[in-house]
MILUM-840286 format. One record per residue: x negated, y negated, z negated of N, C-alpha, C in turn; residue in one letter. Coordinates in steps of 0.05 Angstrom, whole numbers, plus 5000, padded with zeros to 4 digits. Atoms other than C-alpha are relative to their C-alpha. Example, Ala and Ser with C-alpha at 12.3 -4.5 7.8 and 13.67 -1.06 7.14 Angstrom:
REM MILUM-840286
498250245000475450904844498249765000A 501650245001472750214857501549784986S 
END
This chain:
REM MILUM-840286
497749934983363875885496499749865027X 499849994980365575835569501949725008X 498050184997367975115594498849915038X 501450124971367874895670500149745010X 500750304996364874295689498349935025X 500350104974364073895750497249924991X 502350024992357273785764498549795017X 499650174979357773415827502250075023X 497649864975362273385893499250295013X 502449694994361174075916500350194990X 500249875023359574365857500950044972X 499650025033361874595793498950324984X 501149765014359575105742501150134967X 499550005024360975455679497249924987X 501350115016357875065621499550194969X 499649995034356575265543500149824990X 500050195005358874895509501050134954X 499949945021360174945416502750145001X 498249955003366575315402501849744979X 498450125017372774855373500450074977X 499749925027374174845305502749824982X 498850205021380174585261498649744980X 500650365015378773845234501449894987X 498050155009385573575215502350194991X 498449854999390873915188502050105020X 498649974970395173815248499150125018X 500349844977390774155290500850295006X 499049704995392374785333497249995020X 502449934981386075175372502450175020X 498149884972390275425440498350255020X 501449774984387476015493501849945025X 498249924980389075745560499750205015X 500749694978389776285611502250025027X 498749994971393776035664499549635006X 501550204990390475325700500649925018X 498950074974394174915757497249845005X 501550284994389074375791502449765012X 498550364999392073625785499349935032X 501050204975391973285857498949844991X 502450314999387672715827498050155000X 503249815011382073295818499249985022X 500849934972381773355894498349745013X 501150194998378772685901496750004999X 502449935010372172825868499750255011X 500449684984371973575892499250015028X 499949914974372173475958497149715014X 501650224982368072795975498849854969X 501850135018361972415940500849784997X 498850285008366271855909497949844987X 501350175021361371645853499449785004X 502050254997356271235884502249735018X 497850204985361870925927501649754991X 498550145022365970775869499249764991X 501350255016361670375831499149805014X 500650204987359769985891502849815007X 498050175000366369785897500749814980X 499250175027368069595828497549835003X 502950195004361069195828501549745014X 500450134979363768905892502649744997X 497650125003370868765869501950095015X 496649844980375169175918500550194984X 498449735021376669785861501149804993X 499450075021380269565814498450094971X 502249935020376669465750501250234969X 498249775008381869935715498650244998X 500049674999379270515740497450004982X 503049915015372070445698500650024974X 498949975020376270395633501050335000X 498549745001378871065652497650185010X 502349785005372771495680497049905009X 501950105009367370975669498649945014X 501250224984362170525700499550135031X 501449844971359771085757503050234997X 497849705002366971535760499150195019X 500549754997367072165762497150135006X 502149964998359872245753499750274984X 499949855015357972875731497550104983X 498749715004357073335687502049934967X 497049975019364473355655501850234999X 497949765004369173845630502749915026X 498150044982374473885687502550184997X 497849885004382274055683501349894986X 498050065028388373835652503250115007X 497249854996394074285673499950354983X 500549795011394674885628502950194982X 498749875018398775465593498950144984X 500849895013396575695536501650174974X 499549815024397076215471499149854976X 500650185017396775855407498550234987X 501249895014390976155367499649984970X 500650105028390275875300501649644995X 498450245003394675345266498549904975X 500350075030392274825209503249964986X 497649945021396674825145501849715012X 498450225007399574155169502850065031X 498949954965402574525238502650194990X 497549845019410474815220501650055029X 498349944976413274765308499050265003X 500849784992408775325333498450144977X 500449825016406175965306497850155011X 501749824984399676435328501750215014X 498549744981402276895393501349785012X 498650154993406276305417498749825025X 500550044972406076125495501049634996X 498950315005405675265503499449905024X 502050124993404974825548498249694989X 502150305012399174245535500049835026X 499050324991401673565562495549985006X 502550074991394673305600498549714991X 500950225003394772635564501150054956X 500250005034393472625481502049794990X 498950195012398572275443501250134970X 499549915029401072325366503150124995X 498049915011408072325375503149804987X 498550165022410471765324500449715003X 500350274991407071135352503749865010X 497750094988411670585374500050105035X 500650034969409470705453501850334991X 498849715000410671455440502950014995X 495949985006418671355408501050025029X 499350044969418771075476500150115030X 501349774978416871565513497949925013X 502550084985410171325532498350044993X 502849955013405471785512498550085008X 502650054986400171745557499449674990X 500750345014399970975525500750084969X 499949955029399771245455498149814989X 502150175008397070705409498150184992X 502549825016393571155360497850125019X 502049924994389771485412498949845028X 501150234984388370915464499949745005X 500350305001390070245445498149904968X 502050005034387270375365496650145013X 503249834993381170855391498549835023X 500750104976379970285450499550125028X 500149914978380970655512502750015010X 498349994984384970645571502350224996X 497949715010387371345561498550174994X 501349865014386071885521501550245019X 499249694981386572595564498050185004X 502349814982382773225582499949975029X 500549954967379273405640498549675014X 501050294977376672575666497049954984X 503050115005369672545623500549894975X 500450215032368272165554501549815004X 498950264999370871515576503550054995X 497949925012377771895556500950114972X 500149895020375572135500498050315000X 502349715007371972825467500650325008X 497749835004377373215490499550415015X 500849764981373673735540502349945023X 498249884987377374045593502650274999X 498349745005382674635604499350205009X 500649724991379175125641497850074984X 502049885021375175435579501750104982X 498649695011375975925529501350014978X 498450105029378475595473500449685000X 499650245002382274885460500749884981X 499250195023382574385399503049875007X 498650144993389274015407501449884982X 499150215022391173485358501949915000X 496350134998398173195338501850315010X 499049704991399674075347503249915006X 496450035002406973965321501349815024X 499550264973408073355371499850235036X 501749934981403373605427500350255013X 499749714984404774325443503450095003X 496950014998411574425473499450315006X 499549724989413875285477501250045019X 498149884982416575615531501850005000X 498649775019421675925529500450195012X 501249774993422176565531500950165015X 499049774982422777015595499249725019X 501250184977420376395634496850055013X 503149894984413276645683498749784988X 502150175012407476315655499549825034X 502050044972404476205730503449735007X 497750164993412175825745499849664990X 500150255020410375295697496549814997X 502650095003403275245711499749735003X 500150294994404074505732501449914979X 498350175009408274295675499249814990X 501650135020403273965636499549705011X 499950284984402573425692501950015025X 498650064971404373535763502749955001X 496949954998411073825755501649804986X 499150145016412673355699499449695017X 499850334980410572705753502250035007X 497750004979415172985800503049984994X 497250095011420673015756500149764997X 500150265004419872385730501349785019X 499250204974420272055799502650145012X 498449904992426372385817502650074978X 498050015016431072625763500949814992X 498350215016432171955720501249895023X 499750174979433371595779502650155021X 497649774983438372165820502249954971X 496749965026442672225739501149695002X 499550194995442271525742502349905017X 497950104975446471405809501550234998X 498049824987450072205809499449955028X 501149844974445972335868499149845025X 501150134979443172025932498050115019X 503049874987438272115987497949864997X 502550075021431872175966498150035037X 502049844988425372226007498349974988X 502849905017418472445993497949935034X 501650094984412772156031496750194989X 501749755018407872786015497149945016X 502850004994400172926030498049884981X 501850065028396372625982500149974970X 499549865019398772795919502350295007X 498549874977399973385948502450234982X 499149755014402973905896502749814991X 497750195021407973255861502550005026X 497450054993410773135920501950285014X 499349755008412973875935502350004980X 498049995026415573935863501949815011X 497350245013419873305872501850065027X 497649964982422673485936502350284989X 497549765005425074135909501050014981X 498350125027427073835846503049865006X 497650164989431273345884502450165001X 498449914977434773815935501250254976X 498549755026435974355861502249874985X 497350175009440773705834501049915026X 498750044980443873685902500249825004X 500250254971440373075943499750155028X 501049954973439873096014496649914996X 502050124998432373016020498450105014X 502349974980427272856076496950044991X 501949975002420773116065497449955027X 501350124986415772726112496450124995X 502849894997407773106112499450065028X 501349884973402373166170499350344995X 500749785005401273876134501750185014X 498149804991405174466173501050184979X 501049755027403474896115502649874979X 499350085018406974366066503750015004X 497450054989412574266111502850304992X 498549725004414875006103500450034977X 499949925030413675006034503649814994X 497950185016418774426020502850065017X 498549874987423274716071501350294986X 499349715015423675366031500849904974X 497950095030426374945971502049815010X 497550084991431274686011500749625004X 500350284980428673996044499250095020X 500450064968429173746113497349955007X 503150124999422373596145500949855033X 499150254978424673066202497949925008X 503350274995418672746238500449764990X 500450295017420572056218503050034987X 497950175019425671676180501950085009X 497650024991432471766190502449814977X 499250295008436871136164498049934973X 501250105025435870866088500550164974X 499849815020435371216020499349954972X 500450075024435871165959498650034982X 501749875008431071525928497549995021X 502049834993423471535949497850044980X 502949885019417371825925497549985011X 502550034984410571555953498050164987X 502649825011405672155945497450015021X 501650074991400971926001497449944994X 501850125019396571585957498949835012X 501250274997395170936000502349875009X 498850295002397870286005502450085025X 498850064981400570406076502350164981X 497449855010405370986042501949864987X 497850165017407670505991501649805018X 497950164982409869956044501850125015X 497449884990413470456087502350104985X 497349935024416970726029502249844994X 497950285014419470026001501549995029X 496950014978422469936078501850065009X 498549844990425870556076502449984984X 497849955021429870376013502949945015X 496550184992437670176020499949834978X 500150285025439269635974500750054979X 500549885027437869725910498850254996X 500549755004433970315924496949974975X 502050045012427970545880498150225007X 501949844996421170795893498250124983X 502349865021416871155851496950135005X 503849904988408171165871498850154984X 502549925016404671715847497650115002X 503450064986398171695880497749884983X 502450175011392171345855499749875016X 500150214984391770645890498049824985X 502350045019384370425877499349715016X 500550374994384269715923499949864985X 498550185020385369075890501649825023X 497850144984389068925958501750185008X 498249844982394769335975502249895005X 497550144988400068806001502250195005X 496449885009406669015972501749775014X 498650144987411668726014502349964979X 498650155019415168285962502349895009X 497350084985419667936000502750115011X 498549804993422368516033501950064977X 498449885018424068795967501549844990X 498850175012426268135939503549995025X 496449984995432668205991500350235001X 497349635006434268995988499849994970X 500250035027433368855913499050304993X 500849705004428869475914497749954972X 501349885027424969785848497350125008X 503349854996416969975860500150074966X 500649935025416170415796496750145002X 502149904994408570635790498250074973X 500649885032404670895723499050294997X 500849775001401071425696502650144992X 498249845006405872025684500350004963X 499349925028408772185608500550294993X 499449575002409573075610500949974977X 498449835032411373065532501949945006X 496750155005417572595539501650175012X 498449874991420173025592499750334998X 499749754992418273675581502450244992X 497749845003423073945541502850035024X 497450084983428973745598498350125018X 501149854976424374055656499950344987X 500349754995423174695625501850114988X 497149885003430474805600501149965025X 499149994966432274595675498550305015X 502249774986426475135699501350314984X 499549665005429375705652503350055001X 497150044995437175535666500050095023X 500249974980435775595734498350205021X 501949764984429976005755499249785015X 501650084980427175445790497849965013X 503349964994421475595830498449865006X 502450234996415475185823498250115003X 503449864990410475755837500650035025X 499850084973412975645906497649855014X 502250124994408275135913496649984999X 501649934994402675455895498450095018X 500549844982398175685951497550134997X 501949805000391976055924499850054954X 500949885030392176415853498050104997X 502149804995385476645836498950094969X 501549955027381577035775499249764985X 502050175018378876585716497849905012X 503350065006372276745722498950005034X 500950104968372476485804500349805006X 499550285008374275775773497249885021X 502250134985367575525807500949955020X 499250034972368775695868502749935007X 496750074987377175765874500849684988X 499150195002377775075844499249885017X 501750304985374274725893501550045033X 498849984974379275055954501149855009X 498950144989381474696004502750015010X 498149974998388574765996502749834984X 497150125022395674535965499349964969X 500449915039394874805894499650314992X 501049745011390775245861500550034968X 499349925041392375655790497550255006X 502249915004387575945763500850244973X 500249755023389076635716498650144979X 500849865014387377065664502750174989X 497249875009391777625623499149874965X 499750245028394177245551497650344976X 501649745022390677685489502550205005X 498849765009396578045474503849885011X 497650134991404378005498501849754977X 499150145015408677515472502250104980X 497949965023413177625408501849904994X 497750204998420077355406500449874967X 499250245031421776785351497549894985X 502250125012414976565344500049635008X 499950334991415575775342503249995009X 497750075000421475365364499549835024X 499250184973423374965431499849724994X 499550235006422474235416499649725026X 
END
């Protein structure tokens, strides 16, 4: 079967690779056919990190973090690439009773069981069972071995373990392409924005956008859909309109203090302007990739606005159910932010565009059938 894998910066290709096979009772084999690209993908895609990388970590300016997660030379290739996906459940083992074959899911981008203590907690991208018992940082598709066996999402068939847990349904009459980010992006952006808005009953938020470029999008128009005022700050023109058409401001700079931000920049400087912009007691939420081991957090500062730096890989299972009962209550549009849909089988090339966010299509086998599986 057909799996696409980065190669090098530049390049990527379809691979062969064995077809999946049930192993555990729990497992479910999936058919994605609708593929967002993660803003961390654009890193590797676009510029020859590798050799760079490793000279840093050698050097001591990475952090040594990141080689636990995609290993001594990151993002070296050749790896299965992708971890945003909607898929058709194909085949269930006897131990799988949520979903059913014909049944539309999405698959969370980071493996977890479900049951663990980290998982109760909602922390299942820190699932013991599959990264503190199996010794790895994190277990996820799409980043290489050093995550595990897991492949990627843009291929033609997917193993996916802990099914019952792991595959959350639709529901139904919700666009596949609407949800294409749920699995990660959309599910960051919530994250950084909803608990934190129910929390207070509302506030102004901002979004410090461009480098995670699709999260911070979602979170502005997440915000401004539970009725914040919110400034959306990008050098993009392109981005500006987008977040403008979900109903944020795009201000050149700052205007007073706020309660809510969201550093999607992805360097250090973003995070310090953010923390200055808080009001007191405000909280920030980074979801970038911050690969220094110096990014002078102004501590002090925060220590008198008594401000909150929240920062962490994302969790998609914990919240998905509450995002995509918000998304089918509402109709809220998150294929907004899309800006290039292209065929499957142009994955090579359309993943590697130089744009916002790309999804990547196909048509499912067959339509969907109502009451197959359950909402969990």
């Amino acid at each position: 079967m057909r799996e696409l894998t980065f190669v090098r910066s530049g390049r990527l290709a379809w691979h062969e690779r064995p077809a999946p096979r049930l192993t555990e009772p729990g497992d479910a084999i999936v058919r994605p056919f609708i593929a967002g690209r993660c803003d961390g993908d654009i890193l590797p895609l676009h510029r020859p990190v590798s050799r760079v990388m490793q000279a840093g970590l050698m050097l001591g300016l990475i952090d040594p973090v990141v080689r636990g997660i995609c290993g001594p030379v990151p993002f070296r290739g050749p790896f299965a690439i992708g971890h945003e996906c909607v898929a058709e459940v194909l085949e269930t083992g006897p131990g799988v009773t949520n979903v059913r074959p014909g049944r539309r899911v999405i698959v969370p981008w980071s493996i977890s069981c479900g049951i663990c203590p980290s998982c109760l907690r909602g922390l299942t991208a820190k699932c013991d069972t599959t990264t503190r018992h199996a010794g790895r940082t994190l277990a996820a598709f799409g980043f290489g071995s050093a995550c595990g066996p897991w492949g990627g999402m843009i291929t033609d068939t997917l193993r996916i373990p802990h099914a019952d847990h792991m595959l959350v349904p639709i529901p139904h009459g919700v666009p596949a392409l609407r949800v294409a980010a749920a699995g990660d992006n959309l599910a960051d952006a919530w994250r950084a924005v909803i608990p934190p808005l129910t929390a207070r009953g509302g506030g102004r938020v901002l979004i410090l956008g461009g480098g995670a470029r699709s999260i911070g999008l979602y979170a502005a128009g997440l915000a401004a859909a539970h009725g914040a005022t919110v400034d959306y700050l990008d050098e993009s023109a392109t981005r500006r309109r987008i977040a403008e058409t979900l109903g944020a401001r795009t201000p050149r700079n700052l205007e007073g203090r706020y309660d809510i931000a969201v550093e999607a920049t992805s360097r250090p400087a973003g995070i310090r302007r953010a923390l200055r912009a808080l009001a007191p007691g405000g909280i920030c939420t980074a979801v970038g990739y911050y690969l220094a081991t110096g990014t002078r957090v102004p501590l002090m500062h925060m220590y008198a606005t008594d401000a909150t730096l929240h920062l962490g890989v994302s969790h998609p299972r914990a919240v998905l159910p509450d995002l995509l009962d918000f998304v089918d209550r509402t109709g809220f549009p998150a294929e907004t932010v899309t800006t290039l849909t292209a065929d499957w089988d142009d994955a090579p090339s359309a993943y590697q565009a130089r744009t916002t966010k790309v999804v990547l299509r196909r048509d499912p086998i067959a339509p969907e059938r109502p009451g197959l599986g359950t909402s969990h």
